[in-house]
Every structure is written in structure tokens, then in C-alpha cells.
N, C-alpha and C positions, 0 to 999 in steps of 0.2 A: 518103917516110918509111916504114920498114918497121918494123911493132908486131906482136910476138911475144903469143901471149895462151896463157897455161900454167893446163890444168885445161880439160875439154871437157862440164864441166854445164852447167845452166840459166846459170848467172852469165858462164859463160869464152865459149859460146855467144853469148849476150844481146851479151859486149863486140867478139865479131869480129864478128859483123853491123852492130853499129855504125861501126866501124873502116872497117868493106868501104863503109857508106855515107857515109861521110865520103874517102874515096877513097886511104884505105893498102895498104897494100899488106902483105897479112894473114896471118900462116901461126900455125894453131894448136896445141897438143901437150896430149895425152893418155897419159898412164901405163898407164890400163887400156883397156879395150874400149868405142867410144862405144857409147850407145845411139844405137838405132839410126834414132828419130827424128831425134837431133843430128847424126848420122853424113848421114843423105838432108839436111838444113836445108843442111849444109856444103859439099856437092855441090851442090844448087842455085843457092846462092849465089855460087858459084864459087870458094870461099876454101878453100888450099891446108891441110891439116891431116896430122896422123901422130898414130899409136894407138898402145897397148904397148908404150911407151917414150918416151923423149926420146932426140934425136940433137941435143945441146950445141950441135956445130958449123951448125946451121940456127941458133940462137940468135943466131948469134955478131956479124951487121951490124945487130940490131934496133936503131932508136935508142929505143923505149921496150919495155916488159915489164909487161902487166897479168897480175896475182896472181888467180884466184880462190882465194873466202873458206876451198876448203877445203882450201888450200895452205899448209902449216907453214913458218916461216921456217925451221927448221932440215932441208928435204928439200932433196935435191940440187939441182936445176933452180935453185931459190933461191941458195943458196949461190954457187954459178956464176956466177949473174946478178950478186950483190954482187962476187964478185971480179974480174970484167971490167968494174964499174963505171959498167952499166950501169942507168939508170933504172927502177925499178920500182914500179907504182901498183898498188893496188888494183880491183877492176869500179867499185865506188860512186864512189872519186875521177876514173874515167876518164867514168865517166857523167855527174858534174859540168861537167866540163871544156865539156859539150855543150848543157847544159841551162839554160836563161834563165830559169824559172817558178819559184815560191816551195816551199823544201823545210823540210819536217816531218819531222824524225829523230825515230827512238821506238829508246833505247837501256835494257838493263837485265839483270840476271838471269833475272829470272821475269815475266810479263805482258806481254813486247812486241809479242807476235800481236795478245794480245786487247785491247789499248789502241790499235795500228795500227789493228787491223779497225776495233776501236767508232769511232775518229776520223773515219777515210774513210768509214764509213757513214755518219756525223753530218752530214759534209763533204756528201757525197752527195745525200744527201736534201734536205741544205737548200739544193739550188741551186746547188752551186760545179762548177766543170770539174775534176774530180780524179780521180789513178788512184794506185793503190797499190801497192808494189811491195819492191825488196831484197830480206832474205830470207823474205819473205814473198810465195808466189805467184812474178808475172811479175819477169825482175831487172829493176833498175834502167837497166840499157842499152838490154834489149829495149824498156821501153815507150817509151823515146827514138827506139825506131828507130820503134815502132808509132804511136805520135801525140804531138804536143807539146803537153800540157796545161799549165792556169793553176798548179794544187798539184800536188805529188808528195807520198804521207805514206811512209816511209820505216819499216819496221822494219831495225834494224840489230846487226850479231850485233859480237861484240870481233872474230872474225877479218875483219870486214869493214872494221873502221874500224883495224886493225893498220898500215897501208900507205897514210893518205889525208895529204896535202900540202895541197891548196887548200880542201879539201869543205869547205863552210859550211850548216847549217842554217837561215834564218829561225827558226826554235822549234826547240831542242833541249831532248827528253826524256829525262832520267835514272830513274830508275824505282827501280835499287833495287841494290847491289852485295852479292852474296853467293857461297862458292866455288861455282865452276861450270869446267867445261874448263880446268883446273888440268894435267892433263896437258900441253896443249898449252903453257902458262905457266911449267912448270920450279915445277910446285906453289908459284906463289911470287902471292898474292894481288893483292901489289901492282902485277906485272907484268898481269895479270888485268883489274885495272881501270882502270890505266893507260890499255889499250887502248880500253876504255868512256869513256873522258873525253875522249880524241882528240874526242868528238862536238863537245865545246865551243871545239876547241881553239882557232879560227880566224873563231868569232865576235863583231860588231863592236858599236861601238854602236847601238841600235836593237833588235838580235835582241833572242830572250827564249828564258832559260833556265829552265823548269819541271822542279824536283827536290823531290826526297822529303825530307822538312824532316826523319822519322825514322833517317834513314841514318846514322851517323857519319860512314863514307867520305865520304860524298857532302856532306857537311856540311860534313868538314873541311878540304877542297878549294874549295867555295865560300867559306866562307869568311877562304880564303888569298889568293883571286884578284883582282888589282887589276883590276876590269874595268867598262867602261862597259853591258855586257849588262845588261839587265833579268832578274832574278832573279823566279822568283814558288814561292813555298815551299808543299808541300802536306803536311799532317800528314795518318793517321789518325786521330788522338786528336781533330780540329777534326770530321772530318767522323764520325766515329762515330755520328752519330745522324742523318745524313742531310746529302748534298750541297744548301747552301742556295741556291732556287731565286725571283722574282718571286712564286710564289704558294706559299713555303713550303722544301720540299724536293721535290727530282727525284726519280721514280717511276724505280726500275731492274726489270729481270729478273734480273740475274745472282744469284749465290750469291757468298757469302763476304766477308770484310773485308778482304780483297787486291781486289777486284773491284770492290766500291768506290772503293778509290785510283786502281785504273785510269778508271774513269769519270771520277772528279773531275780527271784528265789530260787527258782526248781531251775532257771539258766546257769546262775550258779551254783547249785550241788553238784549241776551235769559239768561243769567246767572243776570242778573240783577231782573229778572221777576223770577227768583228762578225754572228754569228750571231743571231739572237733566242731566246727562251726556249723559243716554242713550238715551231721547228723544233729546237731542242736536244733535247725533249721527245718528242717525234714520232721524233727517231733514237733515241733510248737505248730508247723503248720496241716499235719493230718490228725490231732489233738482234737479230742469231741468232749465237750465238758457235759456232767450228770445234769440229768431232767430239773427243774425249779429253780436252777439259777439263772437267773437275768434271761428266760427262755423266751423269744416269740413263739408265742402258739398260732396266730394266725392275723391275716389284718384282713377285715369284715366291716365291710362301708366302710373304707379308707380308715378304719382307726385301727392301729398296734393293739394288739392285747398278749400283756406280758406276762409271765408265771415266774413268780420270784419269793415261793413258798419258804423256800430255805432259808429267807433273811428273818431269824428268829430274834432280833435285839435292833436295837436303836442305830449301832454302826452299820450296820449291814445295810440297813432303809436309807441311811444317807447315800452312799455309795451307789444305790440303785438311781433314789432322785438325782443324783450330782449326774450318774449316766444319762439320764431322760433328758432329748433333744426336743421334744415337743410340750404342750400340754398336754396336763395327766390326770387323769380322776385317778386316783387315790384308793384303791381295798388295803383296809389295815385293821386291826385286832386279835384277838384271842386271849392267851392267859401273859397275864401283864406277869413282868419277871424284877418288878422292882425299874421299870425304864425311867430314866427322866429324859422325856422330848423335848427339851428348848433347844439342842443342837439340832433339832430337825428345823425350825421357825425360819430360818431365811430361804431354805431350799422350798418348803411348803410354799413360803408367799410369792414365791417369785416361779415356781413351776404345776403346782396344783390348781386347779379349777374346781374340784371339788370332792369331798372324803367320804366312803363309804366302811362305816366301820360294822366288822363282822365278827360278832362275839358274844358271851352273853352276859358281858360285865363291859359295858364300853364306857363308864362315867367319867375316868382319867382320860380316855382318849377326847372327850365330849369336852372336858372340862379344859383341856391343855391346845385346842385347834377350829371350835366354833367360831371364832372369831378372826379366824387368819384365812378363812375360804370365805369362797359365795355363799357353798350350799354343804352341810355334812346330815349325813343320814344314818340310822341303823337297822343291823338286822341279823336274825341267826342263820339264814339260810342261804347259802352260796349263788346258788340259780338268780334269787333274786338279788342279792349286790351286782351280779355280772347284767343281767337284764336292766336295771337301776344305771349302772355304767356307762352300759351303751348307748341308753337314752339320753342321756347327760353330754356324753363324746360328740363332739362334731368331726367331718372330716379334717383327716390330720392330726387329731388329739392319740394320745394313749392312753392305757387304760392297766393297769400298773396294779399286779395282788403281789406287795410287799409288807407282809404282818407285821414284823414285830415284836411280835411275840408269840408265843408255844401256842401249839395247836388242840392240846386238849381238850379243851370245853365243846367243841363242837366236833373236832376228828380223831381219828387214830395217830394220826402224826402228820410232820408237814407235805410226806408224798400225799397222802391220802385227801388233804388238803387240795395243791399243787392238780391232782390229777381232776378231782370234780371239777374245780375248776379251771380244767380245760375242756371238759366234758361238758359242761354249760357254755360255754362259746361256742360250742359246733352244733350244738341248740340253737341258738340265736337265729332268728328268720331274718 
């Protein structure tokens, strides 16, 4: 059986070493230039690959074709593959295919890191055999090839469940539907989270379905669906004053009232897997969330300065100003992803002081919030939004880099973003 695997990152990687250990006969394609750890792993392994480009006709005897997630159905390679009719999965459904242990999908717009993480740690710590993976971290394939654990917790992105056939979750998480990679989707929402609901598509009775009881979407799809899944519904409105816990409510670290619903998520997977309180307790409270979310970097002349790189879309930026207990000057831009900002308009007027927009297209940002601050400014170069900031900040104020959007036009992605600027505040005189 020869399985063609298109895209040579972490995920396209992850599924021909699997392939190779499963004994196919493996040849992989890459567009661009691998890196060049991927490039030595693929030598090693002995599995046949081509770089800067695709040559079709190597495609052409595969009898299956796995997609990695950051393959658009509408690129060539694809296209090709549909018209020859032949087979094609996704990394996550080809890593199913292989795996007999109990899987935890975390699907959503905003929060899938940090409800992933928080889970697997929970999992973690209280004893269970679990590794965590998808688009988070190690992929899904690799850790198949690495060790065959009891759980898998699974964050999972819409381009990865775009292409899945069999995949079934044990516990599938919906989290929360809002526009996000719209480009990819033909700006068409529905198509968007279509591809988010693939998570539930194929499970049976028994599983359990945990969703955002607040969502419409998400509401309105459950319920339409004639299904023997156990449904378990999570408001914020319920837990607003605290996830109830055997002696009360759960003690969290995190910030914000989005970070609560994640928690009251990944609390109950762990109460699903027959957890106890105390070890529930014990996770939630030595839990370290990933660098750019809602991070203080430092407060410098009395002002907070936040790193909240990760919030790539318009929900995410609410949820940060909704947390902000001060005035904020405002860092926000990069590559607009189809956003429309009028749900940010009453959190802006009523907690921003002034917007620094950093990008090199800022006209919609310019066009959609000149008018609802004092003061908005532009510019391409991080040092000086954060310098610009500071000046602006009085004691007390915050100083808040929540984009918005993709990081492209000026960075490598939103760490690389995320870390300059932290790197220009410890600049600051």
C-alpha cells in the first residue's frame, strides 16, 4: 500500500513516520523548503520525500493521501487528488485509524490550548497515563509512533477535522464558535464551523458531548441533533461566581471569565474519567498557562504591560478587554482575517484610553475606532508602539498587545510577535 503524505511540518512529518511504522510504503511532498530537522528525521527514517514543489505524477499509484491541517482544500496537490479520485484523510483521522486508547477532542475558536493544557495537566497529575497532542505541541501521529498511551487529550484546529471520516472522540469539546479563518472558508461562517462540528460527527452512544450552553451556533445544532451522545451543557451565567466544587467552589489561577468556562471544561472531562476533587484541585491550582495569553510581563512606572499575542480574532480581544480592570492603551493589528469590530465598541469606549495599531494595513482598524478613543496612532515597528504606550500610560493604566489578527505582515507568528514585545518593555528606561 503506498500513502502519499502532502505538507512536510510537524503534522505531515508526525503521519509518515507513522505510515513508515506501520510498514507503507511512504513518499512525502513539500512546496517549500523542509526544515531542516524534518528534512535529517526523513533521511533517517528512510522515507522517500521532494521539497519546492510537487511532481503530481509521484502522487499518481497512492491508494491513500493524508492532508496536513495547513493544506487548503482549494491548493493544487488537493484538487488533483479529488480529480483522480483518490482517497484523502486528514493527520488526526490517519492517527485514529492507529490508536485503540480513549480520545478527548478540545475543538473551538478561542480557548483550545488552554482548556487542552489545563485537562492534560489535571489528567496528569491525577494519576492517569496521558499525552497530549494535535495542534498543540507533539502531532497526533508522532505520539502514536512515540508511545501508546491510555488517553490522548486532543486540541483540534477546523483545518484539522476539515478531512476526518472515522475520528471519534470519547468526550468531545466544543468550546465556542466565532469568525475566525474565514479566509480559508470563502468568508462564509457556516462553512467555518461546519468543519468544528465534524468533531461530533461520528460519535455514538455513550460518548459525551460538552458545549457552551451560551453559543447560539453551538446550541443550535445540538439541539437539532437526534443523538444518543450524552450532552452536558456549560453556561457562564451558572458558573459566574465560581465552578461548584465538594467544599464550595474551585480555587483557579487564571484571569478572566473566558478562563473560567475553560476550566469548568477540562473540570469536567476530569470528573468524567472519575477524578476526585482533590486531585481536580491540586491540577487547577499548580497549572502554568502557555507564554501570550493574558501574560503580565512586567509593571514599569506603575503601568501593567500585557502580552496577549495569541488573541488572533475579535473574540479573543473581547475577552482580554472584558478582563482589564484598569485603563488600557490598546496594541492591536496585523493581518485582518475578515474581523468585523463593532462587538468590540462598548468594551473600547468604556476601557481604552488610547489605540495603537501595528501593522502594515491598518485602514479598517483606523476606519472602525478613530472615533471611539482620544488618541489612535500607527506603526510598523513594535519598540515603538510599546515606547508610544508607555508615554500615553499614566500610573495605573495598562498597556494591553491584544491583535486580532495574524501576525504575518510584520512577524513570524504570534510568539515571535508576543516575545519582541516583551523584549521592548525590558527596553524601556
Amino acid at each position: 500500500m503506498k500513502i502519499t503524505v502532502i505538507g512536510g511540518g510537524e503534522s505531515g512529518v508526525g503521519a509518515a513516520l507513522l505510515a513508515k511504522k506501520k510498514g507503507y510504503d511512504v513518499f512525502l511532498s513539500e512546496f517549500k523548503e523542509l526544515k531542516k530537522e524534518f528534512r535529517e528525521e526523513l533521511i533517517n527514517n528512510e522515507i522517500d520525500f521532494e521539497e519546492n514543489g510537487h511532481d503530481f505524477e509521484r502522487f499518481e499509484h497512492s491508494d491513500l493521501v493524508v492532508k496536513s491541517p495547513g493544506i487548503a482544500e482549494n491548493t493544487k496537490p488537493v484538487q488533483w487528488v479529488r480529480e483522480k479520485g483518490i482517497k484523502l484523510v486528514s493527520e488526526i483521522e490517519f492517527g485514529f485509524t492507529y490508536y485503540d486508547g480513549y480520545v478527548i477532542g478540545v475543538t473551538g475558536s478561542n480557548g483550545k490550548t488552554t482548556t487542552t493544557k489545563l485537562a492534560y495537566h489535571i489528567l496528569k497529575e491525577g494519576g492517569l497515563d496521558v499525552v497530549i497532542g494535535g495542534n498543540y505541541g507533539i502531532s497526533f501521529c508522532r505520539q502514536i509512533v512515540m508511545q501508546n498511551s491510555k488517553y490522548a487529550v486532543l486540541e483540534l484546529s477546523s483545518f484539522q477535522l476539515d478531512d476526518v471520516d472515522a475520528f471519534r472522540p470519547d468526550i468531545a469539546v466544543l468550546l465556542n464558535i466565532s469568525p475566525d479563518h474565514l479566509d480559508r472558508y470563502e468568508y462564509d461562517l457556516e462553512k467555518y464551523a461546519s468543519a468544528k462540528w465534524n468533531i461530533t460527527k461520528n460519535q455514538k452512544a455513550g460518548d459525551l458531548c460538552i458545549y457552551n450552553a451560551d453559543d447560539p451556533w453551538i446550541r443550535s445544532k445540538i439541539n437539532g441533533r437526534n443523538s444518543k451522545v450524552r450532552n452536558l451543557s456549560i453556561s457562564s451565567q451558572e458558573i459566574k461566581f465560581g465552578i461548584p466544587s465538594k467544599d464550595g467552589v474551585y480555587k483557579l489561577k487564571l484571569l478572566g471569565r473566558h478562563n473560567v468556562f475553560n476550566a469548568a471544561c477540562a473540570i469536567a472531562i476530569a470528573k468524567e474519567l472519575n477524578l476526585d476533587d482533590d486531585k481536580i484541585q491540586n491540577g487547577l491550582l499548580s497549572f502554568v498557562n502557555d507564554p501570550h495569553r493574558l501574560e503580565l510581563v512586567r509593571i514599569h512606572s506603575g503601568v501593567e504591560f500585557i502580552n496577549d499575542s495569541k488573541a488572533t480574532n475579535v473574540e479573543a480581544v473581547y475577552y482580554a478587554l472584558e478582563a482589564m480592570q484598569k485603563k488600557t492603551i490598546w496594541i492591536v493589528g496585523g493581518v485582518d482575517k475578515g474581523n468585523d469590530y463593532s462587538t468590540l465598541f462598548p468594551l473600547v469606549e468604556a476601557k481604552v484610553e488610547a489605540i495603537v495599531c501595528l501593522g502594515v494595513d491598518n485602514s479598517k482598524l483606523l476606519d472602525a475606532f478613530e472615533n471611539r478613543v482620544q488618541e489612535i496612532v500607527e506603526t510598523q515597528n513594535i519598540e515603538e508602539a510599546v515606547q508610544w504606550a508607555q508615554e500615553k500610560a499614566k500610573v495605573g493604566y495598562s498597556v494591553l498587545l491584544s491583535p486580532a489578527c495574524a501576525s504575518f505582515d510584520l512577524f513570524n507568528n504570534y510568539k515571535h510577535r508576543g516575545d519582541l514585545f516583551k523584549e521592548a518593555i525590558f527596553k524601556l528606561k
